[in-house]
N, C-alpha and C positions, 0 to 999 in steps of 0.2 A: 306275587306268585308264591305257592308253599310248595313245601316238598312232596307233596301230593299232586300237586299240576307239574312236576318234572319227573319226566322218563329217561333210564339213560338205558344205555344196552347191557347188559349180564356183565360181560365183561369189565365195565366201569362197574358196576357197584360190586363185583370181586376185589377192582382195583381198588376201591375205596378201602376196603374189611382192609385189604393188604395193605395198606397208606397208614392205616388204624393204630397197626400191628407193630411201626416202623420199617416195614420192609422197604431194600432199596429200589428204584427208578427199574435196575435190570432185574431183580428177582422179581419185580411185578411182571413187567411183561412176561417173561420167561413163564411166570401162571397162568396168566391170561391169553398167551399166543400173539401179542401184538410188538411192536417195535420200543426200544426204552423210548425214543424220541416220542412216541405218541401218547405215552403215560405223560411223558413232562408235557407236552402237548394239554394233555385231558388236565392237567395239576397247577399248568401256569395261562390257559388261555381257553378252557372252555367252560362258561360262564354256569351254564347248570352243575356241570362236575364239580367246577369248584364250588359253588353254593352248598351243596348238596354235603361235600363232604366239611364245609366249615359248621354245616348243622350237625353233624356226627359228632365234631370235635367237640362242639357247644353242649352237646348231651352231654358226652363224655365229663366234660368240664366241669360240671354243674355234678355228677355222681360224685366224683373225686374231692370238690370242693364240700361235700356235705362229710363226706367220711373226715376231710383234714378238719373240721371244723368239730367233729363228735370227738377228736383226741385234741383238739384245743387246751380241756380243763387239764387235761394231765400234763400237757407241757409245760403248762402253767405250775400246775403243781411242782413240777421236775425243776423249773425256775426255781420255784420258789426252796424247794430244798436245795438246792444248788448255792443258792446266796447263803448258806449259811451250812453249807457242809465245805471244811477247813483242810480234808484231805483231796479232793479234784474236783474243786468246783468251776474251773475254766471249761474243762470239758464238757460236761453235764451243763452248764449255763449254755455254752454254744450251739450243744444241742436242742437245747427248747428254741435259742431265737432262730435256730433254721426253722424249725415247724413252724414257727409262730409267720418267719416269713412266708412258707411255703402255703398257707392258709390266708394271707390277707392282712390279718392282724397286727402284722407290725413289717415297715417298706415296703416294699413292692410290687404290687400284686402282677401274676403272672398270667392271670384269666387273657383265653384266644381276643382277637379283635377282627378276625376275617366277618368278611360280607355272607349274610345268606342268601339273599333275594338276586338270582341271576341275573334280575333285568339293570338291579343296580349295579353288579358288578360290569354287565356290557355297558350300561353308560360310562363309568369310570372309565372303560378300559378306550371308548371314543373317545372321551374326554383329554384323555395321556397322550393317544395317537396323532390328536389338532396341538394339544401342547409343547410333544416332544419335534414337531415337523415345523414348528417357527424356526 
C-alpha cells in the first residue's frame, strides 16, 4: 500500500502538518476540533495515520540529512583547524563532532525507523495484541 492508496480525513492530514511542526497532543486538537485523546488515538493506533505521517517524517529526514551532509566538509575543516588552533580548540573540536554526529558520519545515527506501509503496521500491532495476551 502507498501513500497514494491512503485517505485520511482533512483533519488528520492538518493533524499531521501539526505533528510536523512539534505541536502538542492538545494544541492539535484544539486546531483541528477533535478531542486530544483521538489525536493520540490517530498518533499511536491508527495504522494509515501513522504510516502516512512516518512517510512525512522519512521525507523530512532525508531533506535535512542532505543539508547536514553539504556542511559536512566544513566541519571537517572546523575539526581540522581546531586540532591545531592552541587558544580554544576543545570548543571548536566539540563543535564539528556534534555535526559530524548529527549527520551520520561519526556515532550514531539518528535517521526515523517507523513503519510506512499501514498494512504492516496493523499486522505488528495483531501481532503485540496475541503476544501481550499470553
Amino acid at each position: 500500500m502507498t501513500k497514494q492508496d491512503i485517505t485520511l480525513q482533512p483533519e488528520q492530514e492538518q493533524a499531521i502538518a501539526l505533528i510536523l511542526t512539534g505541536a502538542t497532543d492538545q494544541a492539535i486538537a484544539d486546531a483541528v476540533g477533535v478531542t486530544r485523546q483521538t489525536v493520540n488515538i490517530w498518533r499511536n493506533h491508527h495504522p494509515e495515520f501513522m504510516a502516512i505521517l512516518n512517510q512525512h517524517r522519512a521525507t523530512i529526514w532525508e531533506g535535512h540529512t542532505e543539508r547536514l551532509r553539504g556542511l559536512a566538509t566544513g566541519a571537517i575543516d572546523t575539526l581540522e583547524e581546531a586540532l591545531q588552533d592552541t587558544e580554544n580548540p576543545k570548543e571548536q573540536r566539540a563543535a564539528a563532532v556534534h555535526l559530524l554526529k548529527a549527520c551520520g558520519l561519526y556515532g550514531q545515527s539518528l535517521q526515523p525507523s517507523g513503519k510506512i506501509d499501514p498494512v504492516q503496521i496493523e499486522k505488528d500491532q495483531a501481532l503485540d495484541l496475541i503476544v501481550n495476551s499470553w
